[in-house]
C-alpha positions in Angstrom: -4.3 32.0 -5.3 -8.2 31.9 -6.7 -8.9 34.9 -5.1 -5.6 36.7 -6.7 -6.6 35.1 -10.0 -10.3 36.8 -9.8 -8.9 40.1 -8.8 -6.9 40.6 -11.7 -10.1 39.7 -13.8 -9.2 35.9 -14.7 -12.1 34.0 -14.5 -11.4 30.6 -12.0 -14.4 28.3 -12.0 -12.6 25.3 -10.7 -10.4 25.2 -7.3 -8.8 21.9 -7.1 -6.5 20.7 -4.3 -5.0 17.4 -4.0 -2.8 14.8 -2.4 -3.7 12.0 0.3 -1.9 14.0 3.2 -4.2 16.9 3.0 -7.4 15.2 2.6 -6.3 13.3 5.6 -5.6 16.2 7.6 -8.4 18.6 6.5 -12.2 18.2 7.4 -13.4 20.6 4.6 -12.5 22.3 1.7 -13.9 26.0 1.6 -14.4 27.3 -2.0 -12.6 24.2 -3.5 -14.8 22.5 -6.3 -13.1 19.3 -7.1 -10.5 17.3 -4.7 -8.2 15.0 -5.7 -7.4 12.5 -2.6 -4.6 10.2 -4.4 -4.5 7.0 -2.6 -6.3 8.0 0.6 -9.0 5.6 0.2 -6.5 3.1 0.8 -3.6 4.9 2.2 -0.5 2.8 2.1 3.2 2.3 4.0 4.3 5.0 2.4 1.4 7.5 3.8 1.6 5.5 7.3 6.3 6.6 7.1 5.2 10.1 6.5 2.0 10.2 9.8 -0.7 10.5 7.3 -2.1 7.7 8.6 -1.7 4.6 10.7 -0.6 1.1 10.0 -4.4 0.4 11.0 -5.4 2.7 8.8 -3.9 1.0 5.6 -7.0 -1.1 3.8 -5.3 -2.0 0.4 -3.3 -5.6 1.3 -2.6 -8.2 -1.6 -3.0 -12.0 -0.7 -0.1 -13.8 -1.3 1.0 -17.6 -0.6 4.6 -19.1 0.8 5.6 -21.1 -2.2 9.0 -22.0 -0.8 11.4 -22.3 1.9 15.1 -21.0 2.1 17.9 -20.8 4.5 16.9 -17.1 4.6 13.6 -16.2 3.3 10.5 -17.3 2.6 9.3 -16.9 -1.2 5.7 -15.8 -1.9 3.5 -16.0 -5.5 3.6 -11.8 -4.9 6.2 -10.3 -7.0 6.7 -6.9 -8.9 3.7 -7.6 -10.8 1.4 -7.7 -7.9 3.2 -5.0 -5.7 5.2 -2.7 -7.5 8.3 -1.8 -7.5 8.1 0.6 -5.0 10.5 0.2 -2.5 10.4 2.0 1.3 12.5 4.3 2.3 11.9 3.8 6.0 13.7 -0.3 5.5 14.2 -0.6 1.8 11.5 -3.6 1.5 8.4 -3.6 -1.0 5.8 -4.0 1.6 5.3 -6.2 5.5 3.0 -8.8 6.1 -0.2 -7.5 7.9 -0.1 -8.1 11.7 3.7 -9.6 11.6 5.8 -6.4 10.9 9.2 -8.1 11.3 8.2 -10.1 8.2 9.4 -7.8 4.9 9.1 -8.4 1.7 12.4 -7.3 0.9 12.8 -8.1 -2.8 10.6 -8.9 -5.9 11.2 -10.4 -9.3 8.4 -10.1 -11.8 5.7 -12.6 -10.1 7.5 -13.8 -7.0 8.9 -12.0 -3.9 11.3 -12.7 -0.9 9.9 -12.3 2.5 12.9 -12.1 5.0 12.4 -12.8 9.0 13.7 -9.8 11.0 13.9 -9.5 14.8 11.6 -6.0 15.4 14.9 -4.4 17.4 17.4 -4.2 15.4 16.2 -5.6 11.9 18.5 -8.6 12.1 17.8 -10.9 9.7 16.6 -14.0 10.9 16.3 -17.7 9.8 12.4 -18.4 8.7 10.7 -21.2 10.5 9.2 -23.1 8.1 6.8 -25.0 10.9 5.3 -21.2 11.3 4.5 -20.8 7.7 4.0 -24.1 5.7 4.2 -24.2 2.0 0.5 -22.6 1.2 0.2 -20.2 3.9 -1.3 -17.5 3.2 -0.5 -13.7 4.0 -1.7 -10.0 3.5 0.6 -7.9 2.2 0.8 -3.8 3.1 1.8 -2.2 -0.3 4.8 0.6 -0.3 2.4 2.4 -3.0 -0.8 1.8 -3.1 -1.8 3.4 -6.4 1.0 1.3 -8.0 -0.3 -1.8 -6.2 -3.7 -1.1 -6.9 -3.2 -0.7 -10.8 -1.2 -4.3 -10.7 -5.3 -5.7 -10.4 -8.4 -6.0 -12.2 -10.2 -6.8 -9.0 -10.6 -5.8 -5.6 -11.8 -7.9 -3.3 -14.1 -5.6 -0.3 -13.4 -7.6 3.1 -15.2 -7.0 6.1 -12.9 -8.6 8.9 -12.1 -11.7 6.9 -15.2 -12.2 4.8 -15.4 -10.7 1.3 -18.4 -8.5 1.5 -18.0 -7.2 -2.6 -16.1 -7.2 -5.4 -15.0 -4.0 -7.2 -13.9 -3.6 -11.0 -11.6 -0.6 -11.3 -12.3 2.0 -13.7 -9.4 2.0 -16.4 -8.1 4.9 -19.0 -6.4 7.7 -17.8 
């Protein structure tokens, strides 16, 4: 498209391509100036449904903890204000629980959210077991969206394994 623009005498200083599946599938950009890589420096559920990227791949997670117990969920202190309301296409929930993918977080209010217990066959719900997860246990949450998520926060929190490493402010002001 530059190089039409150029023939027909319209100057084009600036090539700019964008979105998180091609920067993950490209290794270079020839004769593109600027790129704009969405959330690929996180990648999300969302980018892992489509084969952008793994689940592995996925380093945005919000720390949540089980605040109650229910006949058929768990609740958690992560709601719509920490995740978004983003919800997956692939099972209709607003993010999993890193490393325990038959836990979903299948609805949020404003600051709390349900995490349901599903068998990883079918997605039958389950009944939680409370001895598994006490009151104060603490999870990792995969976002649906992780620009969404990641504009919820005024800080992120730069963990290597499990030890925070940094701590980053986001810029703000689009």
């Amino acid at each position: 498209f530059a190089k039409d623009l150029k023939a027909t005498g319209i100057p084009c200083d600036v090539i700019s391509v964008g979105s998180t599946p091609s920067c993950a599938a490209a290794a270079s950009f020839p004769g593109v100036t600027e790129i704009h890589p969405g959330n690929y420096v996180f990648f999300d559920r969302q980018q892992s449904a489509t084969g952008a990227c793994s689940e592995a791949d996925i380093a945005a997670t919000v720390l949540t903890r089980v605040i109650g117990h229910y006949d058929d969920h768990f609740l958690c202190d992560a709601g719509s204000l920490a995740m978004s309301k983003d919800s997956a296409p692939q099972d209709g929930g607003f993010g999993t629980v890193l490393g325990s993918p038959n836990l979903l977080l299948a609805a949020v209010s404003q600051e709390c959210g349900k995490i349901t217990v599903h068998d990883t066959v079918g997605k039958k719900r389950r009944r939680p077991d409370e001895a598994a997860l006490p009151l104060g246990s603490l999870l990792r949450i995969l976002p649906n969206h992780s620009c969404l998520t990641a504009a919820c926060h005024p800080l992120f929190f730069v963990l290597r394994g499990d030890q925070v490493v940094d701590v980053w402010r986001p810029c703000r002001g689009f």
